[in-house]
Each structure stands twice: as structure tokens, then as C-alpha cells.
C-alpha positions as a Markdown table, in Angstrom:
| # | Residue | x | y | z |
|---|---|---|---|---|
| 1 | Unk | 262.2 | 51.6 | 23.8 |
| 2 | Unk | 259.5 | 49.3 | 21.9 |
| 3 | Unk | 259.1 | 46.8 | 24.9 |
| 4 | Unk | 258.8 | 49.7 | 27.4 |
| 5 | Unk | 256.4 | 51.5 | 25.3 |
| 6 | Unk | 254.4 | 48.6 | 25.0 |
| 7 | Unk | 254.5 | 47.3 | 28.6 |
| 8 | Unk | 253.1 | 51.0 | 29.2 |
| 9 | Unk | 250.5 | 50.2 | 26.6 |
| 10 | Unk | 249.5 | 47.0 | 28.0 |
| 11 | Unk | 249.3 | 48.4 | 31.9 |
| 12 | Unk | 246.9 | 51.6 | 30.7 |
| 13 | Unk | 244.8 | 48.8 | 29.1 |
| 14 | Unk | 244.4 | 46.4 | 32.3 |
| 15 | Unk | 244.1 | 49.6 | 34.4 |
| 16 | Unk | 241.4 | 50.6 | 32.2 |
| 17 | Unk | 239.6 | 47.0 | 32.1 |
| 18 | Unk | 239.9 | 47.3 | 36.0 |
| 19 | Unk | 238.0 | 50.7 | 36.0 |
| 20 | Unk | 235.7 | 49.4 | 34.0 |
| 21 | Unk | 234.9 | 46.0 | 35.9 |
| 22 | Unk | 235.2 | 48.5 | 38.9 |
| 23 | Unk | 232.9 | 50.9 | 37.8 |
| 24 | Unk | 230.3 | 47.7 | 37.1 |
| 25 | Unk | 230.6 | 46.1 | 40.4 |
| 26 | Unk | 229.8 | 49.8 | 41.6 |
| 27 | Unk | 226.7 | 49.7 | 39.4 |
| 28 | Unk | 225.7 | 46.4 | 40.1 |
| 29 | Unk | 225.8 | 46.9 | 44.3 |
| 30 | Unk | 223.9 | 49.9 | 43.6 |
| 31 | Unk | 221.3 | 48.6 | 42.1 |
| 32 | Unk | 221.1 | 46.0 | 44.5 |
| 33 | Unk | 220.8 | 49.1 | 47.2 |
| 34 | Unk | 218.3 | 50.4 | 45.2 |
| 35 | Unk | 216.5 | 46.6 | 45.3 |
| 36 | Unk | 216.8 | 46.0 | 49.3 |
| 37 | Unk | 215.5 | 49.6 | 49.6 |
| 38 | Unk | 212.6 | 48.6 | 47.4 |
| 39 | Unk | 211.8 | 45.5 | 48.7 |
| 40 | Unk | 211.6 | 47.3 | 52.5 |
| 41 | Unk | 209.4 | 49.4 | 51.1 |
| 42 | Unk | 207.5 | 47.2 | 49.1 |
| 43 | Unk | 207.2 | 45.0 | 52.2 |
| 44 | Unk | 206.5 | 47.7 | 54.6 |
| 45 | Unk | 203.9 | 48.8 | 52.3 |
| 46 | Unk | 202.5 | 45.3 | 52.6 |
| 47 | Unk | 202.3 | 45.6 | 56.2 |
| 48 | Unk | 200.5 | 48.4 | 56.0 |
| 49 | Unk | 197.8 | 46.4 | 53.8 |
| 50 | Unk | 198.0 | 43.6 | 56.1 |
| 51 | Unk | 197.3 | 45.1 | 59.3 |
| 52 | Unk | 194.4 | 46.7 | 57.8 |
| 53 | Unk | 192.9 | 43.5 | 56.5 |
| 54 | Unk | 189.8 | 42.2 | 58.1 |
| 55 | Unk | 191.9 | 38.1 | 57.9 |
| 56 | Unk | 194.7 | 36.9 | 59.1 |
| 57 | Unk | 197.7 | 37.1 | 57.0 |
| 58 | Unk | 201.1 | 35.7 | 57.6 |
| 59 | Unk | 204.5 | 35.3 | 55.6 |
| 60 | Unk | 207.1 | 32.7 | 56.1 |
| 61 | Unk | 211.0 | 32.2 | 55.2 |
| 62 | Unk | 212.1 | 29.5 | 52.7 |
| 63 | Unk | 212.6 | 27.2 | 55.5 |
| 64 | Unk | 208.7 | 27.8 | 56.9 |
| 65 | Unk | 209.1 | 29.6 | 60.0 |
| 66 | Unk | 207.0 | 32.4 | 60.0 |
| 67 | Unk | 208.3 | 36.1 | 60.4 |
| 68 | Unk | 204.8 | 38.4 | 60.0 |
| 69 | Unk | 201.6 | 37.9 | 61.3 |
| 70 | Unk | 199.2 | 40.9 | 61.0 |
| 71 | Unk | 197.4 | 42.8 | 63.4 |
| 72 | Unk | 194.2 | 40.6 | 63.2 |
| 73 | Unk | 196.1 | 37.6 | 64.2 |
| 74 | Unk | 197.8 | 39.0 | 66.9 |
| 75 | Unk | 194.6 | 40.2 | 68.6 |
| 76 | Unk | 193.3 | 36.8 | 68.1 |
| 77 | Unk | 196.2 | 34.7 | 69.9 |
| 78 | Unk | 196.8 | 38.0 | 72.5 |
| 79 | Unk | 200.2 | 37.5 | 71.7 |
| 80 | Unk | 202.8 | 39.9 | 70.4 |
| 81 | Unk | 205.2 | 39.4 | 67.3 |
| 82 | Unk | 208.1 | 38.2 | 69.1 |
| 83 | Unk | 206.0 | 35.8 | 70.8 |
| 84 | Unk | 204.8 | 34.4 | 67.5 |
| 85 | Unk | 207.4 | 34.4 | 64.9 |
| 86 | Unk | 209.5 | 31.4 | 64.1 |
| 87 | Unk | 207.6 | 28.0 | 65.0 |
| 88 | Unk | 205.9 | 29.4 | 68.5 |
| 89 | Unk | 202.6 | 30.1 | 67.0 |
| 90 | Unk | 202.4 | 26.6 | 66.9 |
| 91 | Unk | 201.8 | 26.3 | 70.5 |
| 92 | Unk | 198.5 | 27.8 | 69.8 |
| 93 | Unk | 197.7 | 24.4 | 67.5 |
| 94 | Unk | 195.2 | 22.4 | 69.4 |
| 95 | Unk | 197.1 | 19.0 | 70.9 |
| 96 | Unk | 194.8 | 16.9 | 68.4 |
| 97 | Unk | 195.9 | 18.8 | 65.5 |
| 98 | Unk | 199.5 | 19.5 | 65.6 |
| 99 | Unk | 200.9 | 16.4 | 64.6 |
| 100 | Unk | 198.9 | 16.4 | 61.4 |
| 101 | Unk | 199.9 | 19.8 | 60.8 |
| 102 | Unk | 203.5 | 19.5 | 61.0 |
| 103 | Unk | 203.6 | 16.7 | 58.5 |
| 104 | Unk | 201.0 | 18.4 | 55.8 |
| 105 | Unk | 202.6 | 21.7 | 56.3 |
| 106 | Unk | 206.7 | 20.1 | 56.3 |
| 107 | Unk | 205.5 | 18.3 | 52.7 |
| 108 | Unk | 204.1 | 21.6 | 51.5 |
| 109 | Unk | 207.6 | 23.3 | 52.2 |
| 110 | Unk | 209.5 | 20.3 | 50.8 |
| 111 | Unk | 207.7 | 20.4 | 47.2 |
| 112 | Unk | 207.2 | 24.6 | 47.0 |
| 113 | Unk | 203.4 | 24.1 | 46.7 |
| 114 | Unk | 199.9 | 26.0 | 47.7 |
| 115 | Unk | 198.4 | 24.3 | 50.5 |
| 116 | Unk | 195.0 | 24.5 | 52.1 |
| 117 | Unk | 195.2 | 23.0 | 55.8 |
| 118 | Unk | 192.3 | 23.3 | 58.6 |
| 119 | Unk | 193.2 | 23.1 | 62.4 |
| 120 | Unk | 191.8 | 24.7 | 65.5 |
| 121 | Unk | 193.6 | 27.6 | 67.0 |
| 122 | Unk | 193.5 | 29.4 | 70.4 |
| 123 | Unk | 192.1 | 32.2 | 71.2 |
| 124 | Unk | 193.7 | 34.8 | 73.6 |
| 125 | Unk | 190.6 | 33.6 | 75.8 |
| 126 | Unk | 192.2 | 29.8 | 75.4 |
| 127 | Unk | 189.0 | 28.7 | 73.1 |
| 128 | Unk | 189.7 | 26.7 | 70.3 |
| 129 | Unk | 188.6 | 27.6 | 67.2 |
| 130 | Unk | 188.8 | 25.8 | 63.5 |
| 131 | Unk | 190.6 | 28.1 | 61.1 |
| 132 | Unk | 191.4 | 27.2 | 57.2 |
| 133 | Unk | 195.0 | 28.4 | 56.3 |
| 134 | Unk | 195.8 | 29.2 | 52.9 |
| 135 | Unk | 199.3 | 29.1 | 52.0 |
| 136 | Unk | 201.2 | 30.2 | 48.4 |
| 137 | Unk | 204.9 | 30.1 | 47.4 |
| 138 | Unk | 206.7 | 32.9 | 46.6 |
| 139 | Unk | 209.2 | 33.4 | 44.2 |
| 140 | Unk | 211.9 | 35.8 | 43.0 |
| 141 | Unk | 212.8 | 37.2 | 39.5 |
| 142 | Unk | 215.0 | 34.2 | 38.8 |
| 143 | Unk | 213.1 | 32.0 | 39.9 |
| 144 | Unk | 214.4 | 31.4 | 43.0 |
| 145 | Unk | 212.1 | 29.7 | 46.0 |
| 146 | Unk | 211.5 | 32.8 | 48.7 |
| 147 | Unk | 209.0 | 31.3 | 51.3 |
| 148 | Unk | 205.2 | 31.6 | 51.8 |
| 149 | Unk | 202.6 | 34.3 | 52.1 |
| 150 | Unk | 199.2 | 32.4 | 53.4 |
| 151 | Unk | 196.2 | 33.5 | 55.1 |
| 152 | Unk | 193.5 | 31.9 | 57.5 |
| 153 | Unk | 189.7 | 32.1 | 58.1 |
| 154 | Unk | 187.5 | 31.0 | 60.5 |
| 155 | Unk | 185.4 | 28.1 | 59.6 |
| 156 | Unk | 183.9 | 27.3 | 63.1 |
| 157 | Unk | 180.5 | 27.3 | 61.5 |
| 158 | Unk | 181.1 | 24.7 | 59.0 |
| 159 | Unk | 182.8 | 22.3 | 61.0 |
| 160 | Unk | 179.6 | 22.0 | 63.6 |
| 161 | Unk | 177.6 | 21.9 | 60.6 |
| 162 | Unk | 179.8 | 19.4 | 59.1 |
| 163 | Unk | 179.4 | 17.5 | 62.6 |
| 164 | Unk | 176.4 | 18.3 | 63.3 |
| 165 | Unk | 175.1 | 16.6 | 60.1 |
| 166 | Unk | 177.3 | 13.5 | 60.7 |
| 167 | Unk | 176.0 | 13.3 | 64.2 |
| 168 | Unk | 172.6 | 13.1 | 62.3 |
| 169 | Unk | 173.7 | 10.3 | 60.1 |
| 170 | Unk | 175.1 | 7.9 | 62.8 |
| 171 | Unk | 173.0 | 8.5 | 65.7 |
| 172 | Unk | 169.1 | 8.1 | 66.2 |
| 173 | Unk | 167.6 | 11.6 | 66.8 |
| 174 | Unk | 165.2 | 10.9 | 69.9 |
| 175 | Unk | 167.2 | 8.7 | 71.8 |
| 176 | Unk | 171.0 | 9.5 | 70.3 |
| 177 | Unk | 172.3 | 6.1 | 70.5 |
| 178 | Unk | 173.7 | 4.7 | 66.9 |
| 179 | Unk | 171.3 | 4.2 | 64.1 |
| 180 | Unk | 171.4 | 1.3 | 62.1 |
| 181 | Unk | 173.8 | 2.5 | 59.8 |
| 182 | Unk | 176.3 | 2.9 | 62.6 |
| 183 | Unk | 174.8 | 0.0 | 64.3 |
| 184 | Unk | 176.1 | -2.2 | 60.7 |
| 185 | Unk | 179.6 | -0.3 | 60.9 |
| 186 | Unk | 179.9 | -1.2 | 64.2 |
| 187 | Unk | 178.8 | -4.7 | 64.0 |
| 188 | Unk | 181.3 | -5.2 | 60.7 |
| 189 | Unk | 184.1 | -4.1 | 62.8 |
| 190 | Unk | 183.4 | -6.5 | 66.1 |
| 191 | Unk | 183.2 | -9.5 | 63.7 |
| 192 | Unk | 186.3 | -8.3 | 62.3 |
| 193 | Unk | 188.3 | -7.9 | 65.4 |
| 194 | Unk | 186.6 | -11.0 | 66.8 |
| 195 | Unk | 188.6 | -12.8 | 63.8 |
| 196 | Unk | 191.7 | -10.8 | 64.3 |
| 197 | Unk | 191.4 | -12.2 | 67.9 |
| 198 | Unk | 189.8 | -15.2 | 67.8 |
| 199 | Unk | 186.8 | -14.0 | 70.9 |
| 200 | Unk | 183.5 | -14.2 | 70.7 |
| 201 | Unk | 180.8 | -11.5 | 70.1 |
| 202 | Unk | 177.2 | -11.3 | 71.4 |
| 203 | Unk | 173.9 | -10.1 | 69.5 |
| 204 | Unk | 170.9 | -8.9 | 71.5 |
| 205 | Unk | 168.0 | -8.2 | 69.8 |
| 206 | Unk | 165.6 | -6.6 | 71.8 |
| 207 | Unk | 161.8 | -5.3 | 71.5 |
| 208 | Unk | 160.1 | -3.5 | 74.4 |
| 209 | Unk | 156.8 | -5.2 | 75.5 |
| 210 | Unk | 153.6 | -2.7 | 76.0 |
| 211 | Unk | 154.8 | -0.7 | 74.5 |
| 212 | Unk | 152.3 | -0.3 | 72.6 |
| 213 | Unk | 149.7 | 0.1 | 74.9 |
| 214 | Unk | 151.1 | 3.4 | 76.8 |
| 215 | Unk | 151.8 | 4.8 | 73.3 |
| 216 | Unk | 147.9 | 3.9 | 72.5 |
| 217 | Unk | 146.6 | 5.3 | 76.0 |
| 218 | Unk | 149.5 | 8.2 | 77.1 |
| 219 | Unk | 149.9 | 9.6 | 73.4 |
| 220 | Unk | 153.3 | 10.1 | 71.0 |
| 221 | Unk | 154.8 | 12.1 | 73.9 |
| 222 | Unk | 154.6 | 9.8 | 76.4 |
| 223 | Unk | 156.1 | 7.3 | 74.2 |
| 224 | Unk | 159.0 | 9.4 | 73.0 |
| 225 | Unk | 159.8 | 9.7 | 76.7 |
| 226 | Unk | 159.6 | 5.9 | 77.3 |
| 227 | Unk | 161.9 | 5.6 | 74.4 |
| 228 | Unk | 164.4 | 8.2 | 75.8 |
| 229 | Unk | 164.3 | 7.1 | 79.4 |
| 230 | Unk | 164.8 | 3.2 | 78.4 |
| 231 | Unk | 167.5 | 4.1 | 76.4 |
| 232 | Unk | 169.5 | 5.3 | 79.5 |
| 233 | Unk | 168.8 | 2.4 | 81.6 |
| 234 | Unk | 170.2 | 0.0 | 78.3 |
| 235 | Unk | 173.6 | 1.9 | 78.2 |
| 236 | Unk | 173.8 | 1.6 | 81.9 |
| 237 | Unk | 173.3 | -2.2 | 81.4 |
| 238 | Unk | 176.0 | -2.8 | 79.5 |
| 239 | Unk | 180.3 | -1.4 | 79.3 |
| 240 | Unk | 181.5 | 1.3 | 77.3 |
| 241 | Unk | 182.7 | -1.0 | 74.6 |
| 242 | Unk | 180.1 | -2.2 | 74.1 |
| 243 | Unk | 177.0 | -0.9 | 71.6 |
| 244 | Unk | 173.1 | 0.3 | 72.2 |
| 245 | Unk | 171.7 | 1.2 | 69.2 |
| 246 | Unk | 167.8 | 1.8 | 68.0 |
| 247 | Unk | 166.8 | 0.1 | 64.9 |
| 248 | Unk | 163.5 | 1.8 | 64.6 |
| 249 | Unk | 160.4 | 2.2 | 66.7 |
| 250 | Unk | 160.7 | 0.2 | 70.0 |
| 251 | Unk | 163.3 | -2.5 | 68.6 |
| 252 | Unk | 167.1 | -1.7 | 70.0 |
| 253 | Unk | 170.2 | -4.1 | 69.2 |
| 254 | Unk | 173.4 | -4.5 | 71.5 |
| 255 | Unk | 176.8 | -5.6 | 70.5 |
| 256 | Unk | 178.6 | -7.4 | 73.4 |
| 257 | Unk | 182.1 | -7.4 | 72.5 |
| 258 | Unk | 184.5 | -9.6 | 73.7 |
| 259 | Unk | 182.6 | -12.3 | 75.1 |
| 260 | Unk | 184.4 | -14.5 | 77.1 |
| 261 | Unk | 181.4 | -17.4 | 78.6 |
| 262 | Unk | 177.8 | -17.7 | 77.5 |
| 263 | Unk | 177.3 | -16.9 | 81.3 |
| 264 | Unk | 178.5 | -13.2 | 81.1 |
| 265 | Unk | 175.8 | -12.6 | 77.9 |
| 266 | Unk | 172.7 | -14.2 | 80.2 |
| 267 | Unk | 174.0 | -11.9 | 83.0 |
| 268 | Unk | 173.7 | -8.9 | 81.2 |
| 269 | Unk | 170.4 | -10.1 | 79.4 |
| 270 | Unk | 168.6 | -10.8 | 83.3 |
| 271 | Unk | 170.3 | -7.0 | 84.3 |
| 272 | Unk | 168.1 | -5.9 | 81.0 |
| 273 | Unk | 164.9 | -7.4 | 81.8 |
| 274 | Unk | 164.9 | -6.4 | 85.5 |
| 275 | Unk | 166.2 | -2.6 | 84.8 |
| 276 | Unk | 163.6 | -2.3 | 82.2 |
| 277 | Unk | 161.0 | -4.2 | 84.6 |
| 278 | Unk | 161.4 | -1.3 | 87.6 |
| 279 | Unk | 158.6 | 1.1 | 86.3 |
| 280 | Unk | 158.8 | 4.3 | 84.7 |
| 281 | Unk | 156.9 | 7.5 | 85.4 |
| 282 | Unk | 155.9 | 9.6 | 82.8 |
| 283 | Unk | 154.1 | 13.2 | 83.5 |
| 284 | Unk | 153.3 | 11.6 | 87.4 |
| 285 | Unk | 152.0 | 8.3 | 85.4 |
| 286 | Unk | 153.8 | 5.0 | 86.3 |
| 287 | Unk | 154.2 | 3.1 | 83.5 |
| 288 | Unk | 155.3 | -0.6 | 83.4 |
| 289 | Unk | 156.5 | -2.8 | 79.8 |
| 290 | Unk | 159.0 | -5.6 | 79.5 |
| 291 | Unk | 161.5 | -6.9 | 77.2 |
| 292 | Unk | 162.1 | -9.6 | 75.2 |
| 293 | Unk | 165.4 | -10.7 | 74.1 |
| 294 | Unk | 166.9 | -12.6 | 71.0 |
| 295 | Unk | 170.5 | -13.9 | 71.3 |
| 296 | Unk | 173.1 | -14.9 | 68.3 |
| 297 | Unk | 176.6 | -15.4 | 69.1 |
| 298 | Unk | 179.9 | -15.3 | 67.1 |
| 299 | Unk | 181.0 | -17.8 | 65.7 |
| 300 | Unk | 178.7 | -20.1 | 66.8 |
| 301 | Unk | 175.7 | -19.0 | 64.8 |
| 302 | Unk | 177.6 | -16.9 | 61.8 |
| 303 | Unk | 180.3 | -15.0 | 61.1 |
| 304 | Unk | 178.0 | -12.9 | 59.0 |
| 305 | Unk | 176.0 | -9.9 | 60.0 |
| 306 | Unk | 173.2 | -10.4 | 58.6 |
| 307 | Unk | 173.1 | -13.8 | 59.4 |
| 308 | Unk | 173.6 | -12.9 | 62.8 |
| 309 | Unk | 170.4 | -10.9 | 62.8 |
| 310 | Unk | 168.4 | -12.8 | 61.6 |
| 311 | Unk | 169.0 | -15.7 | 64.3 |
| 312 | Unk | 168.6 | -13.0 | 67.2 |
| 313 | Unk | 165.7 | -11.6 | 65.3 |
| 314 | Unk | 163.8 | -15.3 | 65.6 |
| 315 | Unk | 165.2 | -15.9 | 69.1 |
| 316 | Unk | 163.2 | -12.7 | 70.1 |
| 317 | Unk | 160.2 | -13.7 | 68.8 |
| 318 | Unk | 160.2 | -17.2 | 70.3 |
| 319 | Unk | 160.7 | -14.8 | 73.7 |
| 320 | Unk | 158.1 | -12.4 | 72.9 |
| 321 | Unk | 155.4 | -16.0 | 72.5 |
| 322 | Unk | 156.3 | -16.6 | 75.9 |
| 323 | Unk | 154.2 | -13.4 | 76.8 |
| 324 | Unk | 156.5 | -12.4 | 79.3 |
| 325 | Unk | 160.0 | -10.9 | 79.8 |
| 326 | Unk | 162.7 | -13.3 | 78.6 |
| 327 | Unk | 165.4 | -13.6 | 76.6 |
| 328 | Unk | 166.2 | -16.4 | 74.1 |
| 329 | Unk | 169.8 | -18.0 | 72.9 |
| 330 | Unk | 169.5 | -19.1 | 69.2 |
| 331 | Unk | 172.3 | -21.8 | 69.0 |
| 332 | Unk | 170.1 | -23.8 | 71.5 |
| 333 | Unk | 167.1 | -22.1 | 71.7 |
| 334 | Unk | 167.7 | -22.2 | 75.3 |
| 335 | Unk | 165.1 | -19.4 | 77.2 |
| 336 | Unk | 166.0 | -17.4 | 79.9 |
């Protein structure tokens, strides 16, 4: 009668323990309930905020793909929700920028960090236009790694500022060929790839002759228009790897890359002197100068720039004596 009694005894207590770890399981799922009904609201109330922001804002899984995009950013692209969640906004991602995106934006996922990221998105009218997205991690209670919220703005106007003023920096203003700091750059890098490659380079120093004289007799204008107009006919003179720049006043350089025989540099030095010898017209005045030429080559003369310059810059002077057009080799002195 003991044992029985206290089997009995020993059932009511599990079936009570069961109750109990019942009656917390019940409790716990409830309050999970209560948790998912919270967070829908909570996130539907986020919506609600988002679609009524003046930016775009987006939110994205744990694994990066995106699942919201607000109202604003749907207008932009013209595209709906479906259209855009998971990885297809990225089609919007100009061609030039996607690559770099991917990789910046995969790291940022990978270490559960904020990230700031500029590329250029479509517009539903197919423009491109720069954007700066804003992305921060978001956690849970414990902890635990729950995706990204992020946002973008446009930043059009400070990239063509940005350009704009490293346009200025690299290019001559009347005449937008290189200035002489990218004329240097460019110049450091030809000698370089001359090495890598074991070719010769060509240096043309070049100063207009007369020039002077119609800037004396036609005024400023007139010889900002000279300027302008023989810059055009100097490009034309040469290929597209190669480099015009204008070192200030009526003195322009060219890099000849990739020089195979002295023959092909005197070729494009008599194309020079006779497309600058055709005469311009300026406000219905005809107007005639010349050129003369000083030539250093790689390696010949120096494998330093400045060295370089300095031979071509002697060359054209012994040209300019001559008190016609001509150009000048400085390893022989040899006029043209």
C-alpha cells in the first residue's frame, strides 16, 4: 500500500511539473504573439513615416537584400515594390558603378557595419544621377544581427562641383587642353611606361611665332581666339594617345608616345608647321604666325623630365633664331 501510495505521489508531482512547464511554454508563445504583433505594428508604423519622408529610405534582411523602399524611391526609379526588392534595384546601378558597389556593400554586410557608399542611380526617365547611401545595422534585444535600415540623397550638385573643380586643376581654361600640372603627370607616366616597355617617347616644345604681333595689333580677344583655334589644329596633328598641353601664354608641349623611328616625330613636327602655317581668320581678319619646334627624345636625351625639357626648350630656341618655322632635334641639333 506504501509503494502504490507513493507511485500516486510521484505521478501528481510530474503531472504537476508538466502543467507547469505547459503553462510556461503557453506564456512564452504568447508573449512572442504579443512580440510579432508588435513588431508589424511597429514596422507598419515605420512605413507610414517612411513614405512620408522627403528621402529615400530602405531596409534590408541580414543577408542584404532589400525588402522596403519608400514611396520617394519608388517614384524615383518608376518602379513598383516587387520590382525592387531583393537584389533588382541594382539594375538601376549605373554599369560603371556596380562592380564597386557590390564589393563595398558585400564587406559592409560581412563585418555588421555603417557604411556610406556614392553611386549613380536611374531615374524612371533613364538619367543617371549620383546618390549617397547611408546604411546602419540593426540589432535585436539579444543582440542578434537583424539587417540594415539606410537611406540615400542626391549629391548631383557636389559631384559636378567636385568635377568641375578638378577639370579646373588639370586642364587650361581658354584652350582646355592639360595644364602643366597634368602635362608633368602625364609626362611621369610615358617615361614610366617607356621603361616598362623599353619604346621611345618624343618631346615637342613648341612656341607660336607672331604671335605677338596680332595680339599687339588685333587686341586680347583676338589673341584668345588664336590661342583656341591653334589648339584645335595641334590635337588634330597628332593621335589620341598622344598629349597637347599649354604651358602658359603661347608656349604648348606634346608628348608623342610610343615612338617607333625618329622619322615618325619629324612627320608630325612638318604636319605642325604647315597646319599652323594655313592662316587663320579672326573677326573677317586673316591672320598668319608660325611655329617653332624643340625636340628631346627618350632615352636618348634623359630619362628625366625635367631634363627632357630643358633639351626641347633649347632646341626651340635654336629654331626660333632661324626666324622662320622649323623645328629642331636636340640629340643632334639636326633642323628641320
Amino acid at each position: 500500500m506504501k509503494d502504490e501510495n507513493k507511485k500516486k505521489a510521484a505521478l501528481i508531482d510530474e503531472l504537476k511539473l508538466v502543467r507547469r512547464k505547459a503553462a510556461a511554454l503557453e506564456e512564452s508563445l504568447q508573449e512572442c504573439i504579443n512580440c510579432e504583433a508588435n513588431l508589424r505594428e511597429s514596422e507598419k508604423r515605420f512605413q507610414i513615416m517612411a513614405n512620408s519622408a522627403p528621402v529615400f529610405i530602405w531596409m534590408a534582411s541580414v543577408d542584404g537584400s532589400r525588402w522596403f523602399f519608400n514611396k520617394v524611391w519608388l517614384d524615383y526609379t518608376g518602379r513598383t515594390l516587387d520590382e525592387e526588392k531583393d537584389d533588382n534595384w541594382m539594375d538601376n546601378i549605373h554599369p560603371d558603378d556596380i562592380e564597386g558597389f557590390r564589393e563595398s556593400y558585400a564587406m559592409a554586410i560581412g563585418i555588421q557595419k555603417p557604411f556610406k557608399l556614392d553611386y549613380r542611380l536611374r531615374r524612371n526617365d533613364g538619367v543617371y544621377r549620383w546618390v549617397l547611401d547611408t546604411g546602419t545595422p540593426r540589432f535585436t534585444h539579444e543582440g542578434m544581427f537583424a539587417g540594415f535600415i539606410g537611406s540615400c540623397v542626391g549629391i548631383s550638385e557636389r559631384k559636378e562641383a567636385e568635377e568641375q573643380l578638378q577639370h579646373i586643376a588639370h586642364f587650361d581654361l581658354l584652350t582646355d587642353l592639360p595644364n602643366r600640372f597634368l602635362f608633368f603627370d602625364r609626362m611621369n607616366q610615358a617615361i614610366e611606361q617607356a621603361k616598362r616597355y623599353s619604346h621611345s617617347i618624343a618631346l615637342l616644345f613648341l612656341d607660336l611665332n607672331r604671335f605677338k604681333s596680332v595680339n599687339d595689333t588685333l587686341g586680347h580677344h583676338a589673341g584668345d581666339i588664336l590661342l583656341k583655334e591653334t589648339a584645335k589644329r595641334l590635337t588634330n596633328c597628332v593621335r589620341h594617345v598622344d598629349t597637347v598641353a599649354r604651358m602658359g601664354g603661347d608656349e604648348f608641349n606634346i608628348i608623342l608616345s610610343k615612338v617607333h623611328e625618329r622619322s615618325d616625330v619629324q612627320s608630325v613636327a612638318e604636319k605642325i608647321i604647315d597646319t599652323i602655317s594655313v592662316p587663320f581668320y579672326i573677326e573677317g581678319m586673316e591672320c598668319s604666325i608660325g611655329v617653332s619646334i624643340g625636340i628631346s627624345m627618350y632615352p636618348m636625351d634623359s630619362s628625366e623630365t625635367a631634363t627632357l625639357i630643358q633639351h626641347a626648350d633649347l632646341a626651340m630656341y635654336k629654331a626660333k633664331a632661324t626666324g622662320e618655322s622649323s623645328y629642331y632635334f636636340s640629340c643632334d641639333n639636326q633642323r628641320g
